[in-house]
C-alpha positions as CSV (number, residue, x, y, z in Angstrom):
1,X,-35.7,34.3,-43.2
2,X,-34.1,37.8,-42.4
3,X,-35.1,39.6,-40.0
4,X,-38.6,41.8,-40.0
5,X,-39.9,39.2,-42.5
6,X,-43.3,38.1,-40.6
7,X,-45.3,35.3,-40.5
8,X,-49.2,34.9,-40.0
9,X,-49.6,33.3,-36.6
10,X,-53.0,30.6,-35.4
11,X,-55.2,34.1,-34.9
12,X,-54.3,35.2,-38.6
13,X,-52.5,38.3,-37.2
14,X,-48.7,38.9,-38.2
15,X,-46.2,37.0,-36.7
16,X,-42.4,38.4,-36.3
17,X,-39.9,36.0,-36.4
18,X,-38.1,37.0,-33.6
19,X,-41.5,35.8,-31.8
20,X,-41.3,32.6,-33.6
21,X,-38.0,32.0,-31.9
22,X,-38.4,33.1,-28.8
23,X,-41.8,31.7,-28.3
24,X,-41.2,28.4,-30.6
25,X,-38.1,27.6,-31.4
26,X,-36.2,28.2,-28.5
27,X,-38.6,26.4,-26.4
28,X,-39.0,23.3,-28.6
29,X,-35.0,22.8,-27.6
30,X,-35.3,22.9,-24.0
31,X,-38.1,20.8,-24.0
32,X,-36.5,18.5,-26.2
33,X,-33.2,18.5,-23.9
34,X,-30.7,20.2,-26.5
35,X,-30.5,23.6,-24.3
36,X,-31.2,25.0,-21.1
37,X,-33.1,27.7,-20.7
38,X,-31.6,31.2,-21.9
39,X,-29.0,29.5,-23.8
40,X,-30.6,28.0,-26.9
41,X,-27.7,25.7,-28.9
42,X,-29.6,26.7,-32.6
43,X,-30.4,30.3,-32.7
44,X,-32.0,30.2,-36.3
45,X,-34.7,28.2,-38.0
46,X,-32.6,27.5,-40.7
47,X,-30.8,25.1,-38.3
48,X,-33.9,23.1,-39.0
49,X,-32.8,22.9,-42.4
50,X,-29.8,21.2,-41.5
51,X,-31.4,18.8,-39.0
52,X,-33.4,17.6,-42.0
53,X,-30.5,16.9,-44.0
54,X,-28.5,14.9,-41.8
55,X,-31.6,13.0,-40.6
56,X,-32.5,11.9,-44.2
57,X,-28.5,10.8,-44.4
58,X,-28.0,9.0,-40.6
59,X,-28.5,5.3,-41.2
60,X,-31.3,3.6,-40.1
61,X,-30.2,2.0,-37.5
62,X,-29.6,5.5,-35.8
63,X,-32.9,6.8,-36.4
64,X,-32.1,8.1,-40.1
65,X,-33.7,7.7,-43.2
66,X,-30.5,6.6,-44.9
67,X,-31.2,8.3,-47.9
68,X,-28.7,7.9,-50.8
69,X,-26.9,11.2,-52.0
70,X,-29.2,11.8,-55.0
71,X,-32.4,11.6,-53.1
72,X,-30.6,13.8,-50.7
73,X,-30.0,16.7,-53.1
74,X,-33.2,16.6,-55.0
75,X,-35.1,16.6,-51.4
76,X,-32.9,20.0,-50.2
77,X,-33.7,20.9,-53.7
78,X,-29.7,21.7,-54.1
79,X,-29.3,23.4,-57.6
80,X,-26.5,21.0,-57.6
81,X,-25.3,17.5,-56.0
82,X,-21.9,18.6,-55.9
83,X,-23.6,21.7,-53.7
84,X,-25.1,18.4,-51.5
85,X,-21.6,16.7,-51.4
86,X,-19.9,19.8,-50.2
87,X,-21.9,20.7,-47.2
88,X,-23.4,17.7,-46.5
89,X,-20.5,14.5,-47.4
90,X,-18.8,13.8,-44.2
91,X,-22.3,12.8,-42.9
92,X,-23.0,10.1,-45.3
93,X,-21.8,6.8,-43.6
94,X,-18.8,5.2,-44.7
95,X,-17.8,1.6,-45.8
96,X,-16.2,-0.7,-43.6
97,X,-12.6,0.0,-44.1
98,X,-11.2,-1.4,-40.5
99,X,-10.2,-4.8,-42.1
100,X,-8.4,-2.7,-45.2
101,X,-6.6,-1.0,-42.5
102,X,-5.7,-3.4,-40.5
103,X,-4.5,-5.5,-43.7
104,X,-2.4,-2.5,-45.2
105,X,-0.8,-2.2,-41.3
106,X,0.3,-5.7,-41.2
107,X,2.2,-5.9,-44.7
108,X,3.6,-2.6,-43.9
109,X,5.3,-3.7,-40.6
110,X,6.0,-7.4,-41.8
């Protein structure tokens, strides 16, 4: 959201976003023990956006919802999943390739 957009806040009165952040968002990550105080890590709520994404692609085993790419993209509501792939591919968890490896070093230095 750029800057001077506002917001309504619990009271129904406007809201600035650079209130949101300071009062909010900035908080919410020392509390939850990614920052210390005065030196927030994500300094925009679009960094939310991003935490989204990579929980719905983390497996489940690490607390994701290990979302396949296509579910990924329609959720982000990407206008493409080549968009998705881009930004977002190097999160998706790979195959077990160690034993490919590990085959293709041993005929190599046979």
């Amino acid at each position: 959201m750029p800057e001077g957009h506002a917001r309504p806040n619990g009271a129904g009165n406007i809201e600035n976003h650079q209130n949101i952040l300071q009062r909010g968002f900035f908080p919410a990550q020392v509390a939850a023990g990614i920052a210390t105080k005065g030196d927030a890590k994500y300094t925009g709520l679009h960094a939310l956006r991003h935490f989204y994404a990579s929980w719905c692609i983390n497996r489940r085993a690490d607390g994701g919802l290990e979302l396949p790419l296509k579910n990924v993209h329609e959720r982000l509501g990407h206008s493409t999943i080549v968009l998705t792939s881009d930004r977002y591919g190097h999160l998706f968890p790979r195959g077990d390739d160690g034993s490919e490896l590990a085959a293709a070093e041993k005929l190599l230095l046979a």
